[in-house]
N, C-alpha and C positions, 0 to 999 in steps of 0.2 A: 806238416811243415809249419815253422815258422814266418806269418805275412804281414808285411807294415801294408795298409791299405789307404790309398789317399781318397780323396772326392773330394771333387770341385763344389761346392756349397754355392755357387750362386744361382743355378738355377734346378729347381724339381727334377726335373728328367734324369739327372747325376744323380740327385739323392733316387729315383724313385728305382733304378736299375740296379744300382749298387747297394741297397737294400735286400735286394732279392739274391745278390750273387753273394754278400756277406751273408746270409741267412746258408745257403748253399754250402759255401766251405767249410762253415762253421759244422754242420752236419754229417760233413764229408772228414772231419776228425781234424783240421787245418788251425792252429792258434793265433787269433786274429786281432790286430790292433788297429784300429782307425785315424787317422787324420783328417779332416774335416779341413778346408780354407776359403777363403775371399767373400766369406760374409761373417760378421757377428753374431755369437754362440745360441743371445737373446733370439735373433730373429731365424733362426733352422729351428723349424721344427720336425717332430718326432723322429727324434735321433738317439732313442733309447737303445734301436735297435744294432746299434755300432759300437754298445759297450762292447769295452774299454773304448773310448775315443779320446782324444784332444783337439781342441779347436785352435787354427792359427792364420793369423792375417792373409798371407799367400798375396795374388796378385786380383785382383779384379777388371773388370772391362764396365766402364762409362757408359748410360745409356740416358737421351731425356728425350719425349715425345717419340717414340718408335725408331729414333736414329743411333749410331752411335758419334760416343763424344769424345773422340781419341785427344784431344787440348787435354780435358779432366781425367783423361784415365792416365796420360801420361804425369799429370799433377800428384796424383793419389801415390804413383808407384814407390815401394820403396823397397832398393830394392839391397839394402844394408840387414835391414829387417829380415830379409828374406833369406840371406845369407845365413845369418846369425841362426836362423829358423832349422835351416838345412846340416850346419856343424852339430848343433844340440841336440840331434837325435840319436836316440838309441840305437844303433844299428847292431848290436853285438847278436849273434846267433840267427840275425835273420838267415833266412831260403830263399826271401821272393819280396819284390817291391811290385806292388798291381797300384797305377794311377787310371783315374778314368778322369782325363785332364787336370792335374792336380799338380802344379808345379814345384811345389817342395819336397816330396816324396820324389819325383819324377829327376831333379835335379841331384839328391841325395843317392838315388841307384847310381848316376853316373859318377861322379866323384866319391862315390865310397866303394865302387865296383862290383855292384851285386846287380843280381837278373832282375830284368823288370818286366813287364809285363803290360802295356795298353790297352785299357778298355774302355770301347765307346763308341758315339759314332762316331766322333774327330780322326780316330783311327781310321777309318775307314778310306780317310782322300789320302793314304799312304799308296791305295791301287786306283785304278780308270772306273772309277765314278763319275755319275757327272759332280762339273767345277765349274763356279761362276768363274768370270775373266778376274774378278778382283784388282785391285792395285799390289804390287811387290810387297807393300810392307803385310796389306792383311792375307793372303800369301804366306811369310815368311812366316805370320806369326799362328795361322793355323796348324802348321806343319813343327813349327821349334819352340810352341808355348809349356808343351810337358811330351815331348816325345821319351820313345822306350824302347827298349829293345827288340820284344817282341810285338807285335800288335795284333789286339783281338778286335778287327773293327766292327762295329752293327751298319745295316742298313734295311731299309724296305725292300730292296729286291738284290741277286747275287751277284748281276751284271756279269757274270764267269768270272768272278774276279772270289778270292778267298776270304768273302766277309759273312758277319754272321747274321743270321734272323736276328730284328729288335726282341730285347728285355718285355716280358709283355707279364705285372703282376698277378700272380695266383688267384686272386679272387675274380680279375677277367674271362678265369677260362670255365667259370661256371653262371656261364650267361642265358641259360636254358629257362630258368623259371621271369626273368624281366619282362616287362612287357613295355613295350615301345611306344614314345610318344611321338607324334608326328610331328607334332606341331613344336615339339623341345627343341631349343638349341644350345648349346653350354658356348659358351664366349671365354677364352682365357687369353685377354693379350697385356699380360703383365709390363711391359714396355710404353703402353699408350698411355695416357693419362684419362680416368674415369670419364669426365666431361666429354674430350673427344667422342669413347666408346656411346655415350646415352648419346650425344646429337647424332651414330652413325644407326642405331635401333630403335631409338623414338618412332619413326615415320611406320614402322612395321608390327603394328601394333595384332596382329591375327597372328603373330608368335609369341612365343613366349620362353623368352631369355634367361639364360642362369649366367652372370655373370664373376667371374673370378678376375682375382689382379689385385689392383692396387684397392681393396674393400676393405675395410677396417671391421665392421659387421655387417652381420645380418639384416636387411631391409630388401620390401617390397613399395615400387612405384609403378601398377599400373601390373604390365606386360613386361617388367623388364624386374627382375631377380636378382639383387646384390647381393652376393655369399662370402663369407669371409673364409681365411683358409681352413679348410674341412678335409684331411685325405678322406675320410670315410665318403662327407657327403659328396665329394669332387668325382670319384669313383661313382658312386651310385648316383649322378647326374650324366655321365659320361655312359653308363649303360642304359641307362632310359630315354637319352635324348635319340634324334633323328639326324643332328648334323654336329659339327663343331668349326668354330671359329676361331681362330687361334695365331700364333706368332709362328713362324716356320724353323721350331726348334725340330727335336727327332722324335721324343721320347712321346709326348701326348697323339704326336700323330701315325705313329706308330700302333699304338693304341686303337686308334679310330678304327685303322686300317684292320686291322684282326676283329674288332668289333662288325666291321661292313658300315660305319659311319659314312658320309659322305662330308668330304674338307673342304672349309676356306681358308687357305694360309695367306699370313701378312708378313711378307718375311723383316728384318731390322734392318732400315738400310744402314748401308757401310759394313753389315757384317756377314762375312763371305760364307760362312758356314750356315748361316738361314737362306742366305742368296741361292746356293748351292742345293738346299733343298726344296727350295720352291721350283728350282730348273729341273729336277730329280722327277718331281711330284708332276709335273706336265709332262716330261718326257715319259712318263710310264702311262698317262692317262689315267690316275688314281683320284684329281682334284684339281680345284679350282686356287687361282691365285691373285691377290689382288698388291698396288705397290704403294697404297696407301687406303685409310678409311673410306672407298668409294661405295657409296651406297647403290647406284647402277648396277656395279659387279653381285652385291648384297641379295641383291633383288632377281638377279639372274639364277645366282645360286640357290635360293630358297626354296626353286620350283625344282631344282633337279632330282632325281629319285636315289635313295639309297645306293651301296651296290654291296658286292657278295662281301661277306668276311674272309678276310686273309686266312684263318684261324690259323699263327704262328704255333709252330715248338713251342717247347718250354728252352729256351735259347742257353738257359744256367746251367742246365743237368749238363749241358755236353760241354761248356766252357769250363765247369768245375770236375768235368772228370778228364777235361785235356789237360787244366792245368796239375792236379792231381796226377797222374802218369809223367808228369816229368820233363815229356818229351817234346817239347817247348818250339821244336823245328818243325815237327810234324803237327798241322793244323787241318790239312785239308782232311781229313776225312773225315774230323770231327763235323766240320763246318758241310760238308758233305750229305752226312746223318743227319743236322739240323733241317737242313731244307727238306730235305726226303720226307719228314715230319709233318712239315706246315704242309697248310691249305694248298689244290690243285694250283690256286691262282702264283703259289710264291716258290715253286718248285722248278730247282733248273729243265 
């Protein structure tokens, strides 16, 4: 088949999933185009793997100090640009439009009438997941940001509902030879501002911090490890550590979870979809959640003990061989297989 493939670009977890299932179809004989959006080309990296791609504006979402700043992101929108974005596309001969949140792809299936296809976890609060209360508009705008026709949503557990095991990458599932540090902890809250993060792990100086985000480079202060962006070293800080710290996105913690990490999620506030899974992450008893940089919570969390690994599917082989078969109505059994797969802990 011929597939336009979007990705949301603003945060890892889009790129880190949609790497893997681009790599998939690509294999599975599928001729694939990318579109990338809502960040600048400069600042994505390693997006070799989506040649052919192009890079384009798209829509972005506002964030400063761990909040969102819906004034600024309503400032930035544009949404003339986005239009123009959406007419200019090649659609001639496509098969299939796949967004994994990705509004110009997603808006271009509807008005040019071709199948689409949703992947992600955003998909996922299409069924009875849990859902923060939210306000109406973030609400509306989870659900109508880049909807699709069909939707492949991911989540941490099935809830009886037809979503899939999280995207969990290939070099995770060969975790056999690492050896764990107990005392590691990888910190990734790209939302917080650096200074926040060192005055919320200074005090805790008998660990020892990798942190990621907003780093520019490499430097060591002490007990606390500022990494600039690494997928290699990020990955291989994530299988030797003992816990993770993190923003209450899907993708990294998702991750932990098949690892047998043990989480501290900070979810964004104002934004329903971290809201949502910090409610997710207590409701199953998989982790700890904190609603701002509280060192108390910090401190609780540091002594708690590992717990088992999820060890998920490979989640791609069976999304790319449903989409692959065509048969685009029929999901559950795929989705079915997948869990049957994973770890005792993630099986219905």
């Amino acid at each position: 088949m011929k597939i336009l493939f979007g990705v949301q670009g603003t945060g890892n977890g889009h790129m880190s999933r949609c790497r893997e299932l681009v790599r998939k179809l690509h294999e599975s004989g599928h001729e694939i185009e990318v579109i990338l959006s809502g960040r600048k080309e400069e600042e994505i990296k390693d997006i070799e793997v989506f040649s052919p791609y192009r890079v384009l504006k798209g829509l972005t979402l506002v964030t400063y100090r761990g909040k969102m700043n819906y004034i600024e992101t309503m400032f930035q929108l544009d949404l003339g640009r986005l239009m123009s974005d959406v007419f200019m596309l090649d659609v001639n001969g496509l098969d299939l439009i796949i967004t994994d949140f990705e509004p110009v792809t997603s808006m271009a299936a509807r008005v040019r009438n071709i199948p689409s296809i949703g992947f992600g976890h955003q998909y996922a609060f299409r069924y009875k997941v849990p859902m923060a209360r939210g306000n109406i508009f973030e609400r509306y705008t989870l659900l109508n940001f880049a909807p699709a026709q069909y939707n492949a949503g991911l989540h941490w557990h099935h809830f009886n509902e037809p979503v899939f095991p999280p995207v969990i990458p290939d070099s995770l599932y060969e975790n056999d030879h690492v050896r764990i540090q107990e005392k590691k902890v990888l910190v990734y809250l790209p939302f917080e501002e650096v200074e926040d993060v060192t005055r919320l792990l200074r005090p805790f100086d008998s660990y020892e911090f990798h942190i990621y985000g907003k780093v520019r480079e490499d430097h060591d202060d002490g007990h606390l490890r500022y990494r600039g962006f690494s997928r290699e070293g990020f990955l291989r800080d994530l299988q030797e550590c003992s816990g993770v710290v993190c923003n209450a996105g899907f993708e990294l913690p998702g991750e932990a979870l098949h690892l047998g990490k043990k989480l501290l999620l900070r979810p964004l506030d104002g934004q329903i979809e971290q809201e949502s899974n910090a409610l997710a992450l207590e409701e199953l008893s998989l982790g700890m959640t904190m609603h701002s940089l509280d060192g108390n919570v910090l401190r609780d969390w540091l002594v708690k003990p590992c717990r088992n690994p999820m060890q998920y599917s490979k989640t791609v082989d069976f999304i790319a061989e449903w989409i692959t078969k065509g048969e685009w109505d029929n999901m559950s059994d795929y989705v079915e297989a997948a869990w049957a797969e994973s770890g005792e802990n993630g099986r219905p």
